[in-house]
LUMLO-101455 format. One record per atom (N, C-alpha, C, O, CB): x, y, z. Coordinates in steps of 0.1 Angstrom, whole numbers, plus 2048, in hexadecimal, padded with zeros to 3 digits. Each point is the difference from the previous one (the first is absolute). Last residue first. Glycine has a CB too. Layout:
N
XYZ;...
***
This chain:
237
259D4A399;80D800806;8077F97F7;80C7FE801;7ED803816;7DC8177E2;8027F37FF;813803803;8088087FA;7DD7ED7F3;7E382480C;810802802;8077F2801;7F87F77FF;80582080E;7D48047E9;8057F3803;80E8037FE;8048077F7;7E97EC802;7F5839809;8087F77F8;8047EF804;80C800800;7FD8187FD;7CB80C811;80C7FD800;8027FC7F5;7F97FF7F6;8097FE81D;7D2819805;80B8017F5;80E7FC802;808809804;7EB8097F7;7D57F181A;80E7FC804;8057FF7F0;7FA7FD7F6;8027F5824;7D5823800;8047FB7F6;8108027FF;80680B802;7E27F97F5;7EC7F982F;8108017FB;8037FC7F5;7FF7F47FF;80780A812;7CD811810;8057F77F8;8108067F7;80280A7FA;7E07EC806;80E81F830;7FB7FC7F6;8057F27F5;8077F7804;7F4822802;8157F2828;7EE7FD801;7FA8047F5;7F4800800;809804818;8367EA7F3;7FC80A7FB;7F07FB802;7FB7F5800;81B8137EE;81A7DD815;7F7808807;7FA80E7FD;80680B800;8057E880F;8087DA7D6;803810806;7F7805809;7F57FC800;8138097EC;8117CB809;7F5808806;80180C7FF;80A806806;7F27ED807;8167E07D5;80980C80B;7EE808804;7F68007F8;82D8077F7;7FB7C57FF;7F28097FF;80580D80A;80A801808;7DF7E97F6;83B8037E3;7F47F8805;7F680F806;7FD80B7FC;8137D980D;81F82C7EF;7FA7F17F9;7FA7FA80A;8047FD80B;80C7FE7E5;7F683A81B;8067F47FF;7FB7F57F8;7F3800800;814808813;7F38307E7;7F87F3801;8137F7805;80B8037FD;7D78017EA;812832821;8087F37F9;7FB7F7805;7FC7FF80B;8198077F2;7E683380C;7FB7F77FE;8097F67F9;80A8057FA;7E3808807;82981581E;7F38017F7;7FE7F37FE;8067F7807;7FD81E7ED;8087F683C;8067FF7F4;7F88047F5;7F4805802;81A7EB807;7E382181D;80C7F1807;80A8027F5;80B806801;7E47E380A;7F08407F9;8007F47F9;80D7F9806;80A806803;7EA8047E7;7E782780F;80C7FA808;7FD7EF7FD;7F67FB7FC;80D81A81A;7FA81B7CA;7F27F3808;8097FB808;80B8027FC;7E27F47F1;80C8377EF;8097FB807;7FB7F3807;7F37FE800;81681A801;7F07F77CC;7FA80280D;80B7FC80B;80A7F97FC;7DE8027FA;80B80F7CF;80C7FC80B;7FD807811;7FF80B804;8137F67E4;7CB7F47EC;808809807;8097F4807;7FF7F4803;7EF824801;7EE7D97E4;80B8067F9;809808806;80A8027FA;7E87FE7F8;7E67EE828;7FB8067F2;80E8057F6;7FF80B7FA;7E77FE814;8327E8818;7ED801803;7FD8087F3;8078087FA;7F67FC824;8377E27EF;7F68097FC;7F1800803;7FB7F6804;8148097EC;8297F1813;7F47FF80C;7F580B7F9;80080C803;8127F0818;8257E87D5;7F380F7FE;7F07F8807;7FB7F5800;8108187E1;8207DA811;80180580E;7F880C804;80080780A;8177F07F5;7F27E37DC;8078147FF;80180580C;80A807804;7E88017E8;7FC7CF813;80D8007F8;80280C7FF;80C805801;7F37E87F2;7DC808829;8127FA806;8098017F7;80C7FE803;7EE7F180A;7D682C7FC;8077FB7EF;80F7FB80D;807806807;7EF8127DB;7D37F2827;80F802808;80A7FA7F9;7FF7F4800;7F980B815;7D781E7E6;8097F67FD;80B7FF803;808809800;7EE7F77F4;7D281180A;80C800806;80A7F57FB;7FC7F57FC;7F7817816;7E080F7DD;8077F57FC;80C80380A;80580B7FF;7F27F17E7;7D781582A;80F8057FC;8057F57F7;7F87F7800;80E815816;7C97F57FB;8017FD7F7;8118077FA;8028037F5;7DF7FA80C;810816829;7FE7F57FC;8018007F0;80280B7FA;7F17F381C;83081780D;7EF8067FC;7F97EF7FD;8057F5805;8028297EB;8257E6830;7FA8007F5;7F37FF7FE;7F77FA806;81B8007F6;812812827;7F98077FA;7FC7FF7F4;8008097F8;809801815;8217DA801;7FA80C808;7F58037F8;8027FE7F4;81280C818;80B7C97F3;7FB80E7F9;7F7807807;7F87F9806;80B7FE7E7;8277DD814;7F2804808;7FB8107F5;8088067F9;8027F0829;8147DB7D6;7FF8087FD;7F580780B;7F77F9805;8137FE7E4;7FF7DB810;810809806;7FD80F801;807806807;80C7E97EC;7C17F67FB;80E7FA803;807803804;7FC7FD80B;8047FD7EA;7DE82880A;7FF7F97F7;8127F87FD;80A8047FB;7DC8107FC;7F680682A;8097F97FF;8037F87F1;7F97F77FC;80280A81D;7EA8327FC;8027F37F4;80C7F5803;80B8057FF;7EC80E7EE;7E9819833;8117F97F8;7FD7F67F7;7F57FB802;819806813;7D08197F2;80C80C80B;8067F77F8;8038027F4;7FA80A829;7DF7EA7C4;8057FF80A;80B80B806;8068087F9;7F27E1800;7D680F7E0;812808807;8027FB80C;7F77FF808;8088197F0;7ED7C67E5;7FD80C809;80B808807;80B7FC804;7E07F97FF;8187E87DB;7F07FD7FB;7F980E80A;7F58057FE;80B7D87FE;8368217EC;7F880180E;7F47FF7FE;7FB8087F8;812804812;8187DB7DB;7F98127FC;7F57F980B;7FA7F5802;80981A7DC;8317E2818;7F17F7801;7F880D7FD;8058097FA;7FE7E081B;8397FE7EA;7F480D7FA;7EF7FE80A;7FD7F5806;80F8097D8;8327EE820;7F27FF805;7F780B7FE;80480B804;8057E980B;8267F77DA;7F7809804;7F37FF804;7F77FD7F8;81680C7FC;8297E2811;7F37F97FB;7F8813802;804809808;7FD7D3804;8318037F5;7F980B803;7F77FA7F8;7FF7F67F9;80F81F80D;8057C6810;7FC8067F6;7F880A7FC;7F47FF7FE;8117F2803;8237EB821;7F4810802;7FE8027F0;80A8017F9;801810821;80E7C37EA;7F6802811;7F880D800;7F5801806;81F7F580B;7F17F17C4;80C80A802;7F77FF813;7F47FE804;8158197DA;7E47D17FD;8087F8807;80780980B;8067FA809;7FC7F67E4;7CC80A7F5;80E8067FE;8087FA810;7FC7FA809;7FA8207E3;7D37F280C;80D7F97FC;80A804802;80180A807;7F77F17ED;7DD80D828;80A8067FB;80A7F77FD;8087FB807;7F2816804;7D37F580A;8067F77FB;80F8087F6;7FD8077F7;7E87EA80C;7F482781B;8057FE7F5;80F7F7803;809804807;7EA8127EE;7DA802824;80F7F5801;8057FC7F0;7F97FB7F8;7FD7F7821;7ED8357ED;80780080A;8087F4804;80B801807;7E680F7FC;7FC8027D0;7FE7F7804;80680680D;80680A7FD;7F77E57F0;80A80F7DF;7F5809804;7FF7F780E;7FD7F47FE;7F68157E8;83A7FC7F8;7F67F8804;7F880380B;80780280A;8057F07EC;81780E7DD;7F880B807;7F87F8807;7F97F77FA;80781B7F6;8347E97FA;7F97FC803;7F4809808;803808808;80E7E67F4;81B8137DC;7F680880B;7F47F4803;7FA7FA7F7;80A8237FD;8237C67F7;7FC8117FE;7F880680A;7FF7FA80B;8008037E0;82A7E281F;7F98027F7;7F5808800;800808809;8077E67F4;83280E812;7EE803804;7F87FC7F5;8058027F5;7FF814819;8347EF805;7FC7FA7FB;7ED802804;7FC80280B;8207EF7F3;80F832806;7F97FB805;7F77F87FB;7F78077FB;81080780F;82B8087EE;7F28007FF;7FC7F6807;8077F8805;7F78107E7;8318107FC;7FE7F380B;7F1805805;80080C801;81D7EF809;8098057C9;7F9805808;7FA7FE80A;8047F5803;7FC8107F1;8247F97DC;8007FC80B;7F280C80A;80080C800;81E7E87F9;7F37FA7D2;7FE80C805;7FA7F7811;7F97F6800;80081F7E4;8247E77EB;7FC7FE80C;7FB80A803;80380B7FB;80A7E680C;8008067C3;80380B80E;7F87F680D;7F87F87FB;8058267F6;8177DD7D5;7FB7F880C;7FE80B80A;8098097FF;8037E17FC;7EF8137CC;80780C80C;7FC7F5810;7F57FA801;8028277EF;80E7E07D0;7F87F9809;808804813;80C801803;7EE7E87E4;7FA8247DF;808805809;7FA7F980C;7F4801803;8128167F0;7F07E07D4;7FC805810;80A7FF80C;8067F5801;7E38047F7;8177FA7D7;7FD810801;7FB805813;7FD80A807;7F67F57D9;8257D2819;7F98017F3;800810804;808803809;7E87E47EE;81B80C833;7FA7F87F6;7FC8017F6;7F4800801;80A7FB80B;826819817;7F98057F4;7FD7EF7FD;8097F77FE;8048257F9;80A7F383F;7FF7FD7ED;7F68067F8;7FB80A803;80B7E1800;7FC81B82D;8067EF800;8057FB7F1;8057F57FD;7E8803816;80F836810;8027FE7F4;7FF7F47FE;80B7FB805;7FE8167F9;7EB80382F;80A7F97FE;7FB7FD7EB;7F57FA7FE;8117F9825;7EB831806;7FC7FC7F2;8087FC7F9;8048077F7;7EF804809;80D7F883C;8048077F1;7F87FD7F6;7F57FB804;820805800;7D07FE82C;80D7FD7F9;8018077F5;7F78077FA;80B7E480E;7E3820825;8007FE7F4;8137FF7F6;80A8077FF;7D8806806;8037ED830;8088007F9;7FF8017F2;7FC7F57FC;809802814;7DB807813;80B802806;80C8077FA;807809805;7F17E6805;7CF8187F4;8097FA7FD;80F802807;80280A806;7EF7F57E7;7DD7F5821;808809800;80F7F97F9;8067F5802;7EB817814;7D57E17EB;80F800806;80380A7FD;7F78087FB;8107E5803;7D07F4803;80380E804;80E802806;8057FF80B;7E48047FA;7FB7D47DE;80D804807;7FF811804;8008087F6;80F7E27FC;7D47E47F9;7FF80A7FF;80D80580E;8047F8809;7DF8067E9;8157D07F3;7FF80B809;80480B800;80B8027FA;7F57F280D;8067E97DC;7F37FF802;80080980B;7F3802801;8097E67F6;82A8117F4;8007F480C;7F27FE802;7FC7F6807;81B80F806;7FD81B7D3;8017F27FB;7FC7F680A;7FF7F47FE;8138137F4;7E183181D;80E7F27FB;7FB7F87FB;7F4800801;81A7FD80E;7E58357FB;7FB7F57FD;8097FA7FC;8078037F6;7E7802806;816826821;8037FB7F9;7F67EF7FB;7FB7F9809;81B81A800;7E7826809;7FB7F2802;8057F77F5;7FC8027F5;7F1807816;82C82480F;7F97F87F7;7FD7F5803;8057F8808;8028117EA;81282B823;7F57F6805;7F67F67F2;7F58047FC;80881181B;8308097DB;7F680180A;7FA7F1805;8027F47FD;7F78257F8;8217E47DE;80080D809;7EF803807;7F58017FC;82180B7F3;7F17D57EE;8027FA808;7FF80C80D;7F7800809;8167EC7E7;7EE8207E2;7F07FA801;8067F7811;7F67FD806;7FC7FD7D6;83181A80A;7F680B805;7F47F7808;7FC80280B;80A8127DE;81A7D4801;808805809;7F7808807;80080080C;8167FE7E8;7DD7F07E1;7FD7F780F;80480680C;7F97FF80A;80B7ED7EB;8098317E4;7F07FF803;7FB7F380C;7F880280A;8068067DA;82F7FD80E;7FE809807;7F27FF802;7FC7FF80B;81780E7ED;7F87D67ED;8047F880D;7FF814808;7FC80080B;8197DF7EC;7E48227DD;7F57F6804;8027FA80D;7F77FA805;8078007E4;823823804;7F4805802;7F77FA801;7F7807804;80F8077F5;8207D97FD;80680A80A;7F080C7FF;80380680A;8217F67F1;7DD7EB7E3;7FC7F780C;801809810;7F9802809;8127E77E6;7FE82F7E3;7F17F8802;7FE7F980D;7F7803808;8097F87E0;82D814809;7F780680B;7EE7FF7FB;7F7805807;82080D7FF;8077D37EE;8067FD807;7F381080B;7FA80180A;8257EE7E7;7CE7F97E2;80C805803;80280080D;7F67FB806;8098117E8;7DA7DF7FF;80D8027F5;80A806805;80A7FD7F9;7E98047F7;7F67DF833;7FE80E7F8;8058057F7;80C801803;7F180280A;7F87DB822;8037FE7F1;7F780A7FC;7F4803803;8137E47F9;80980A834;7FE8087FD;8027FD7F2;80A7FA7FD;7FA812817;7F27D681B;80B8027F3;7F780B7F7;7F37FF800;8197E67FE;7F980E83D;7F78027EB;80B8077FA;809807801;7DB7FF801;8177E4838;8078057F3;7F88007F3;7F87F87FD;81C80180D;7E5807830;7FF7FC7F4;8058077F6;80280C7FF;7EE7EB808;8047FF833;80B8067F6;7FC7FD7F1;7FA7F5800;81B807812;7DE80B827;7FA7FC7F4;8098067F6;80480C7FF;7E57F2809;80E7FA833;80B8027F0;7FA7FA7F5;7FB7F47FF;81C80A80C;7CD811826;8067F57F9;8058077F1;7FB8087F8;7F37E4816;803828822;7FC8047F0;80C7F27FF;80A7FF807;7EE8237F1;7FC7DA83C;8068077F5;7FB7FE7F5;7F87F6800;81980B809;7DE7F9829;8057F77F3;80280A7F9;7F980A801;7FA7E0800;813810835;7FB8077EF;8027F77FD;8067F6803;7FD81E7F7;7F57E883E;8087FB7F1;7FC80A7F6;7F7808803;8087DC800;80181A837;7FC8007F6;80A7FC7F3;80C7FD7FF;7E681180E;8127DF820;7FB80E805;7FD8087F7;7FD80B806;80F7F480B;7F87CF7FF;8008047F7;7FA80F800;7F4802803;80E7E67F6;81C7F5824;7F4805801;7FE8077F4;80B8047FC;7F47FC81B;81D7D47FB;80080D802;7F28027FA;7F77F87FE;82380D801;8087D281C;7F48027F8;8058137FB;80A806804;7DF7E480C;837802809;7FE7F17F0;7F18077FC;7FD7FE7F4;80F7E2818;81D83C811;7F07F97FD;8017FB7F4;8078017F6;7EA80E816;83681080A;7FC7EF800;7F67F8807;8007F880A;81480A7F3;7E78337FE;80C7F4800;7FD7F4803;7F67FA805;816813801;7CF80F7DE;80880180D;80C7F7803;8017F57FB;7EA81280D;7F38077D0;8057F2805;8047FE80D;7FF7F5805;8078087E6;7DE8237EF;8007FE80D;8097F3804;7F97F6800;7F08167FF;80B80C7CC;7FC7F780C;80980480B;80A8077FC;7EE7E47F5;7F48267D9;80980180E;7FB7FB80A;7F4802803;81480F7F7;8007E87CF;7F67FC80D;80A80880A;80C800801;7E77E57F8;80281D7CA;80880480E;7FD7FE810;7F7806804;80C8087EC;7F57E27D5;7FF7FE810;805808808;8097FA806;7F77F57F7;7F780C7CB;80980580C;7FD800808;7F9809800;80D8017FB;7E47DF7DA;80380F806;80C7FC80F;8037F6806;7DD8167F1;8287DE7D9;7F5800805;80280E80B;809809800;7F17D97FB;80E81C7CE;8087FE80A;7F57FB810;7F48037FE;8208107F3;7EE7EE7D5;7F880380B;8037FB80F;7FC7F5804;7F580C7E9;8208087DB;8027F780B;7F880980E;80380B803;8177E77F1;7EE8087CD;7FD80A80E;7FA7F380F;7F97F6801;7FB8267EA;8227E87D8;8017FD809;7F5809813;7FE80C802;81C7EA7E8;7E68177E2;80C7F8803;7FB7F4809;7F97F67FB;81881E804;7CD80D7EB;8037FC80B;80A7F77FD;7FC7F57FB;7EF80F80F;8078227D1;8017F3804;8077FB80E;80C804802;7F57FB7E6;7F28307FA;80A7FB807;7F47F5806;7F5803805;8208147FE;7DD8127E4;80B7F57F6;80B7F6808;80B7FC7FB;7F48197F3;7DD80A81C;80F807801;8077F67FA;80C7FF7FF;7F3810818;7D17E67F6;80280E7FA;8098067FC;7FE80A7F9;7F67F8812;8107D2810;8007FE7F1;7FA80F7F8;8048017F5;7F87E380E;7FF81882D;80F8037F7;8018017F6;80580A7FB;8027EF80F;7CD80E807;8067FB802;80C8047FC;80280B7FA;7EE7E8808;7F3823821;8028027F5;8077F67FB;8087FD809;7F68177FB;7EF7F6824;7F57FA7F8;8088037F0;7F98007F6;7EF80681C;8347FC815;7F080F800;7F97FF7F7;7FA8097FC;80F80A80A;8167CB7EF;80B808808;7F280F804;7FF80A7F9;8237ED7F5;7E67D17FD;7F780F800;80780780D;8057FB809;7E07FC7ED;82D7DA7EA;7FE809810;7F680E7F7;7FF8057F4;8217F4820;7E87D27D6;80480A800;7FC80B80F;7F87FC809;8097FD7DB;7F97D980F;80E8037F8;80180D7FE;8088057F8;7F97E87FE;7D67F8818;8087FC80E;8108067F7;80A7FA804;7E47E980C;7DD8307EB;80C7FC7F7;8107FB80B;807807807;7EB80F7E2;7E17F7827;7FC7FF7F3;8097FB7F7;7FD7FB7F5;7F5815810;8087E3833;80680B7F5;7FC7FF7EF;7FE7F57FB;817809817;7CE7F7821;8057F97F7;80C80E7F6;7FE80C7FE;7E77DF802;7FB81F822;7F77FD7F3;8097F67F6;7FC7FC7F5;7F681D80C;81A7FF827;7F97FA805;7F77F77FA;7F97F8805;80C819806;81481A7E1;7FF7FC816;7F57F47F8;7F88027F7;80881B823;8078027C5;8027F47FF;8037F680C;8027F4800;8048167ED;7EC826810;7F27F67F6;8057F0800;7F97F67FE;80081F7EE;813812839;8067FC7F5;7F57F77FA;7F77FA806;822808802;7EF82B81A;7F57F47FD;8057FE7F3;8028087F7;7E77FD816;83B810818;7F88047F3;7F27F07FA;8017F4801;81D81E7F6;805803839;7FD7F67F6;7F58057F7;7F7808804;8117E680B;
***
């Protein structure tokens, strides 16, 4: 996920999308329509024969469907048809999308549709396309200085990066999930849950670990004997 300016702050314009901070309306294209799907469940449970109770042995939650359409206006046919290649580019790969709904989206795209011709208004050339994807609902980067941190959002696990800089060298460092060997003093160490990178002064280090780092909603403890500076997303199912 990408730090967005509009997480969290309200949308600036509830009629149109940003696509990596870019808007549409750059390309001459207008939000149709767009529908926000919810997320996905998957549970696996335990029941045994004929039992009335069972047991719950884990769940996901899935990237939730997100679909929307724009209209393309341009003097000509390949005017538009290159204004919708340009959106087409700015979707490819890993993006942060901004909706009409006031929330921010790290999605992937699924599907890109045709460039349905609808007519000619007066000198201008008017084009429909879909475009289909599926993401994760969040608002913006959150930073917070502390060993108990309070954690919005709804999603049950929220990667997260844990940082702090050693007041003295220690053999080991615990720092949350994370352990570290052999740090000097005054190191910046960091245990990144979204990338998954383990560093000391910038470097890439080796460290043993349960998992990496993730906040759950509500309060969470880290363990560490320095002070913690925490980095997430709020997430929201």
């Amino acid at each position: 996920m990408n730090e967005c300016s509009f997480c969290g702050n309200g949308f600036p314009n509830p009629y149109t999308i940003w696509i990596n901070g870019k808007d549409v309306r750059e390309h001459h294209a207008l939000v149709e329509s767009f529908t926000i799907g919810g997320s996905p469940v998957k549970n696996d449970i335990f029941q045994g024969r004929n039992r009335t109770s069972w047991t719950q042995l884990s769940y996901t939650v899935g990237m939730r469907s997100i679909s929307f359409s724009l209209f393309f206006s341009g003097p000509t046919k390949r005017a538009i048809t290159l204004d919708k290649s340009a959106v087409d580019a700015l979707l490819i790969g890993k993006v942060e999308l901004y909706m009409p709904d006031g929330f921010c989206y790290t999605a992937s795209l699924k599907s890109l549709g045709d460039l349905k011709i609808l007519g000619v208004d007066g000198n201008r050339v008017i084009g429909l396309c879909s475009y289909k994807l599926e993401g994760i609902r969040h608002d913006g980067l959150q930073t917070v200085t502390g060993n108990t941190v309070y954690a919005m959002g709804t999603m049950p696990r929220m990667d997260a990066i844990f940082s702090c800089t050693t007041a003295q060298a220690r053999a080991t460092l615990q720092l949350g999930p994370v352990t570290f060997s052999n740090i000097p003093a005054g190191a910046a160490v960091v245990a990144n849950g979204m990338t998954g990178e383990l560093t000391v002064n910038g470097a890439q280090v080796k460290a043993a670990f349960t998992r990496l780092p993730f906040l759950t909603p509500g309060e969470n403890t880290i363990q560490c004997p320095e002070i913690v500076t925490v980095q997430y997303y709020p997430c929201y199912i």
